[in-house]
C-alpha positions, 0 to 999 in steps of 0.5 A: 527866417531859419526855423528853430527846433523846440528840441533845441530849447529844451536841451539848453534847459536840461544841460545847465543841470548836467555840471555836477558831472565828472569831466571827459577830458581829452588827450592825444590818441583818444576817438570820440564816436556821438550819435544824435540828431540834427536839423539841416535849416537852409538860409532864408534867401536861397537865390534865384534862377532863370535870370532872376524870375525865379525866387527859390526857397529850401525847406528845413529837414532832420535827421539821424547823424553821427560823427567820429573824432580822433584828438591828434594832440590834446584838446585838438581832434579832426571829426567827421560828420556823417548823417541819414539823406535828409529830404528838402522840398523846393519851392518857387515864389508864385509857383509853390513846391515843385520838386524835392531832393536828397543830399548827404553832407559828409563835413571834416573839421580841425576843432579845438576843445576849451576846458576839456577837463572840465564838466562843460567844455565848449569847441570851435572848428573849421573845416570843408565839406563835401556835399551830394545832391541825389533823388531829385524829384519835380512836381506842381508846375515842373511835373514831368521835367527832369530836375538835376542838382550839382554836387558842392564843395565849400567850406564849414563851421563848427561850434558847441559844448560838451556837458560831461555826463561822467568821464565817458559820455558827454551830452553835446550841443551844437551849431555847424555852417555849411557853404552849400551851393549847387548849379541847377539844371532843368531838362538839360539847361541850366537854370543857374545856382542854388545857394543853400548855405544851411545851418545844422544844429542839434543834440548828441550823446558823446562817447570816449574810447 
């Protein structure tokens, strides 16, 4: 089961109180830079290795991100994501933690916002990301191997809303899917993939320029 950030809860609560503000409509040539804080959550079945005797599980991280949008018509942006290394710990069933890693998940997305004229504007988005595993460790019952990662290519989802806070700034809420898989390699052989496959879900302070 993906575990739920409490900050999530509390800022759907406080955005419902936020529709009295102007609104931040969006038009061709405009940037919108955000900056926030997100919660990288892998899926619960992370797979297998070593021809299916090794169950394998990938713990949730959260970190600073950041995104940039530009609107190439109105209503309709191309954003990128970018973010702080976020940290996962790797677990294997009957073994415990026995290693960790860090990855930077840069994602481009094609998203179109509804009712950008109004206080509350939701979004929907595609787009691909590119995924970077790096600082692989190994402990617990792997300490001493040497632990290697691929990078990932796949593809990514995007949804959210926009609660103006004035014809600027907006707060935003959002969820973003990641295809994140990643073939492993465990002192030079391979182990098999990873499927990781996370959803990002977070809070952010949006500015207009």
């Amino acid at each position: 089961m993906r575990r739920t950030a409490p900050l999530m809860m509390a800022t759907l609560a406080a955005a419902s109180a936020l529709t009295a503000a102007p609104a931040m409509a969006q038009s061709k040539g405009d940037w919108t830079l955000s900056a926030g804080v997100h919660q990288v959550a892998p899926k619960s079945n992370n797979g297998t290795l070593a021809g299916g005797t090794l169950k394998v599980d990938v713990d949730s991280d959260i970190k600073p991100t950041i995104t940039g949008e530009y609107f190439i018509a109105d209503n309709l942006g191309i954003e990128v994501l970018a973010a702080l290394p976020f940290k996962h710990d790797i677990r294997i069933a009957g073994l415990g933690r026995v290693g960790s890693t860090k990855h930077l998940p840069p994602v481009v997305t094609l998203q179109y916002h509804f009712n950008s004229a109004g206080k509350v504007s939701p979004f929907l988005g595609a787009g691909i990301n590119y995924t970077t595993f790096f600082s692989e460790e190994t402990g617990g019952a792997l300490a001493g191997s040497t632990l290697k990662m691929d990078d990932s290519w796949g593809l990514a989802a995007h949804a959210g809303v926009d609660f103006a806070l004035s014809e600027k700034a907006a707060l935003r809420v959002d969820l973003r899917w990641m295809d994140i898989d990643s073939k492993v390699k465990l002192d030079g052989q391979d182990l098999g993939t990873v499927n990781i496959d996370p959803l990002a879900y977070g809070v952010s302070y949006v500015v207009k320029f």
